[in-house]
N, C-alpha and C positions, 0 to 999 in steps of 0.2 A: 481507319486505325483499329486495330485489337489491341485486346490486354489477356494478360495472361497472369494465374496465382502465384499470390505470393507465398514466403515463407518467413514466417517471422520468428527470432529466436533472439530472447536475452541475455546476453550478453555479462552481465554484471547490476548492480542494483540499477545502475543509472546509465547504462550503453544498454543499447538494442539493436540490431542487426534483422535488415530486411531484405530478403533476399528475390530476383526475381531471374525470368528467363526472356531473353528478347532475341526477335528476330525482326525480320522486315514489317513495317505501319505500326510498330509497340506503340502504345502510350498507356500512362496509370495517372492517375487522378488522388491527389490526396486532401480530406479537408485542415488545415491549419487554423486553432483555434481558440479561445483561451477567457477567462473570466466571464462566463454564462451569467454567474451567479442565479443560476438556477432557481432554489428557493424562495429570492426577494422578491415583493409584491410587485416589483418594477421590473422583472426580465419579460423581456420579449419572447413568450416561448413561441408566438406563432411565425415571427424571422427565424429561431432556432430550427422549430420544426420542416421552416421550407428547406435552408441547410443542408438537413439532415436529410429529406428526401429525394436533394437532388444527389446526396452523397450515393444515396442507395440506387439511383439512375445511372449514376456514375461507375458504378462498385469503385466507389474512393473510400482507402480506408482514415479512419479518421486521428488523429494527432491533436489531443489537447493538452497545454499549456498549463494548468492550473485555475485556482479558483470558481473551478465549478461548484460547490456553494460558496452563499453568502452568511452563512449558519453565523449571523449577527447578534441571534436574538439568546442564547445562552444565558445563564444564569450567571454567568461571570462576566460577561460580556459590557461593559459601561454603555455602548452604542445601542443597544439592544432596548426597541420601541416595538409595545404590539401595532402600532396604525400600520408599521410597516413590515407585517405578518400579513401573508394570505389567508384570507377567511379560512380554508379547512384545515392548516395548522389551527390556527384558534380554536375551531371546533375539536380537534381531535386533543390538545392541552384541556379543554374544559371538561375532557373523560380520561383527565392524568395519565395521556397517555406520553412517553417522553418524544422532548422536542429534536433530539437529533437522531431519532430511531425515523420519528415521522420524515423528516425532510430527507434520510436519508433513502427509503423505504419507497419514497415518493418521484426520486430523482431514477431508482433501480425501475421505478414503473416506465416511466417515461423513455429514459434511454434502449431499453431493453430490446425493441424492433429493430436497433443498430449494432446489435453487442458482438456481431460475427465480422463487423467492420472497425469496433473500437481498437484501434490498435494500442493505443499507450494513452495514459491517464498519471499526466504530472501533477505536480503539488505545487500548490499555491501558499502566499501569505495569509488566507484568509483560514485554509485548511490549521496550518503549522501553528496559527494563535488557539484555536481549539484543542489542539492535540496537547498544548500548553498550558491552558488555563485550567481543562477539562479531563485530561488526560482522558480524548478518544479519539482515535482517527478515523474520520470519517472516509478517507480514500480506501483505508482498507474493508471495510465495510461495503463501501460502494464498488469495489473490483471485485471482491470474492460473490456479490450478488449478482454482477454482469458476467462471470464465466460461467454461471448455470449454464447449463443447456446451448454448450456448445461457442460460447462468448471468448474472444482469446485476447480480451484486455490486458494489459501488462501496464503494474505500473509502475512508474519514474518515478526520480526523484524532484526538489524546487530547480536543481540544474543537472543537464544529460547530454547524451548524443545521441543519435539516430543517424545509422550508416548504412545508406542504399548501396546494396552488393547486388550490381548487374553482370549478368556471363551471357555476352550476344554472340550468336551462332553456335555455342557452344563451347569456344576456345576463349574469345575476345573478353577483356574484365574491366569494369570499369564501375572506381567509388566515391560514392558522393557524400560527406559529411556536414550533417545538420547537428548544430550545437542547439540545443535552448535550453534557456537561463527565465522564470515566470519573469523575473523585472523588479526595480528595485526605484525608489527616490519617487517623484514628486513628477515628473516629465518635463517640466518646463512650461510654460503658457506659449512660449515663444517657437525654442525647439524642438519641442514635443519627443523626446527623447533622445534626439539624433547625435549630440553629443556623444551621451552613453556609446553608441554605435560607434564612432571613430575612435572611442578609449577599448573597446573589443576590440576593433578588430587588430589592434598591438598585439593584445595577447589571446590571438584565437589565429594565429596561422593556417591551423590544419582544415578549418571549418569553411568549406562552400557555401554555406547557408548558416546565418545566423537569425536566431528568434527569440524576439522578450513577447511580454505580453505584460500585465500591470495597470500602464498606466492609461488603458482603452485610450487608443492611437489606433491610427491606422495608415500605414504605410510602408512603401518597400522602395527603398536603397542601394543602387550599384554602387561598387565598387572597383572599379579595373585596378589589377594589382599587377608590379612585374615580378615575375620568377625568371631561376635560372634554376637549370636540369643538370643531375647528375653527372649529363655526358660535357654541361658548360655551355650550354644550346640557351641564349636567353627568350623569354615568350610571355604573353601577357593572360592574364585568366579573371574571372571576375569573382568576388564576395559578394554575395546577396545578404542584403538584411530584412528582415522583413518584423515589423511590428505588428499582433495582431489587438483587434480591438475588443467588444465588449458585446452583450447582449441586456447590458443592463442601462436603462435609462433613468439616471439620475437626477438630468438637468427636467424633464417634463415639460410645463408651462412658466418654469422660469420665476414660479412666484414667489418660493423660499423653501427652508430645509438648508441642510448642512453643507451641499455640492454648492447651490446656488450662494449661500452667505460668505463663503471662501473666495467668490468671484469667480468661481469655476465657469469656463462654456459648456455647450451641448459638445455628446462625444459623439463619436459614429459607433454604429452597431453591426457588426457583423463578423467574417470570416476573410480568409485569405486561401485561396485553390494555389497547388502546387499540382502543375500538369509537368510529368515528364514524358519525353517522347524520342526516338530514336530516327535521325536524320544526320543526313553527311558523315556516317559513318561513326559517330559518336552520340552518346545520351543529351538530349540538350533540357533545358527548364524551361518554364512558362511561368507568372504569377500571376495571380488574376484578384485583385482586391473586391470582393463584394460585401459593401456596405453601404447602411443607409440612417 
């Protein structure tokens, strides 16, 4: 299998258009991803970090969803507990220096080895109650510091599209639309969002792939749908859904805190791979859930 560069071009605040070229053995690799929660003392960054290196093994570029911080601890914030600060925020408030320059400052450090593969950088709930309470946004702050030096982050809105424009052999064109929306409600204990999923896809026709994120789930969902064509030719196609999950571990040893007293379970932690690849004459999908 080869791959070959993309081109990526926005579209409008909240559509992005990726564009690529495909001949025979294509495939591309994308990471799908969403609520890091980066900052809290509880993200996993050493899953993250594996992720991201196999992204860079990959050259998959990466697609996340929202709530990459957890920026809890604000001064307006009700939620907002130092035990559940990382020691060098702490350290760095104890020399006034501000608390959402550091986390942000912090997240630019980190990310930064991937910023030529960040493709889009959504908004989350956890962003929007900041930019609300605090008047700051931290996503624009964290996108204008990942396109230094060559970074071609782009960011989204809490809901978008992303529309893979493939031209195979040169003439042949063929488009695939990914709707995400970061996610909304409670998930269910039961059906862990998948409700939500069947009230979409009523009113998401156009979308090949649909993506929440929210309420750290994980899982993906066919849908075989029937159409009829233009010419009155009737055929069957599928809607992908795909839920992705979290890298934040809330539940731990189960022994108390606010996940645990809600009755919350443990979530899974990870990512979701979207392999495309070119066979039987059309672009086909892969999803690949990796979580743990």
């Amino acid at each position: 299998m080869k791959t070959q560069p993309i081109r990526i071009e926005k579209k409008s605040s909240n559509v992005l258009d990726i564009h690529a070229n495909v001949s025979a053995g294509y495939e591309k690799w994308y990471l799908l991803r969403s609520d890091a929660h980066h900052d809290s003392a509880d993200c996993n960054r050493e899953l993250e970090k594996r992720h991201l290196d196999m992204a860079r093994e990959r050259n998959a570029h990466i697609l996340d969803f929202g709530d990459l911080f957890d920026c809890m601890q604000g001064r307006y914030d009700p939620r907002k507990s130092y035990k559940d600060m990382r020691p060098e925020y702490l350290k760095a408030l104890s020399k006034s220096e501000s608390y959402f320059n550091v986390i942000t400052e912090d997240a630019i450090n980190f990310y930064k080895p991937y910023r030529d593969l960040w493709a889009l950088q959504a908004v989350g709930n956890h962003e929007t109650s900041v930019a609300k309470n605090s008047d700051i946004n931290l996503l624009d702050l964290f996108v204008a510091g990942m396109q230094k030096d060559g970074g071609i982050v782009s960011k989204g809105a809490y809901g978008g599209w992303v529309q893979f424009l493939f031209t195979i052999s040169g003439t042949q064109r063929e488009r695939i639309r990914l709707k995400y929306f970061h996610g909304s409600g409670g998930g269910g204990p039961v059906t862990k969002g998948v409700i939500q999923s069947n009230r979409q896809a009523v009113f998401l026709p156009d979308a090949q792939i649909v993506v929440n994120g929210h309420i750290h789930e994980s899982w993906v969902l066919s849908m075989p749908r029937e159409r009829i064509s233009e010419a009155g030719v009737i055929y069957q196609d599928m809607q992908y859904h795909v839920r992705t999950a979290t890298y934040k571990d809330d539940y731990k040893d189960g022994a108390g805190g606010w996940h645990i007293e809600r009755g919350a379970p443990p979530k899974p932690m990870g990512c979701v791979w979207l392999r495309f690849y070119y066979e039987r004459k059309h672009i086909q999908m892969q999803f690949i859930q990796d979580v743990e």
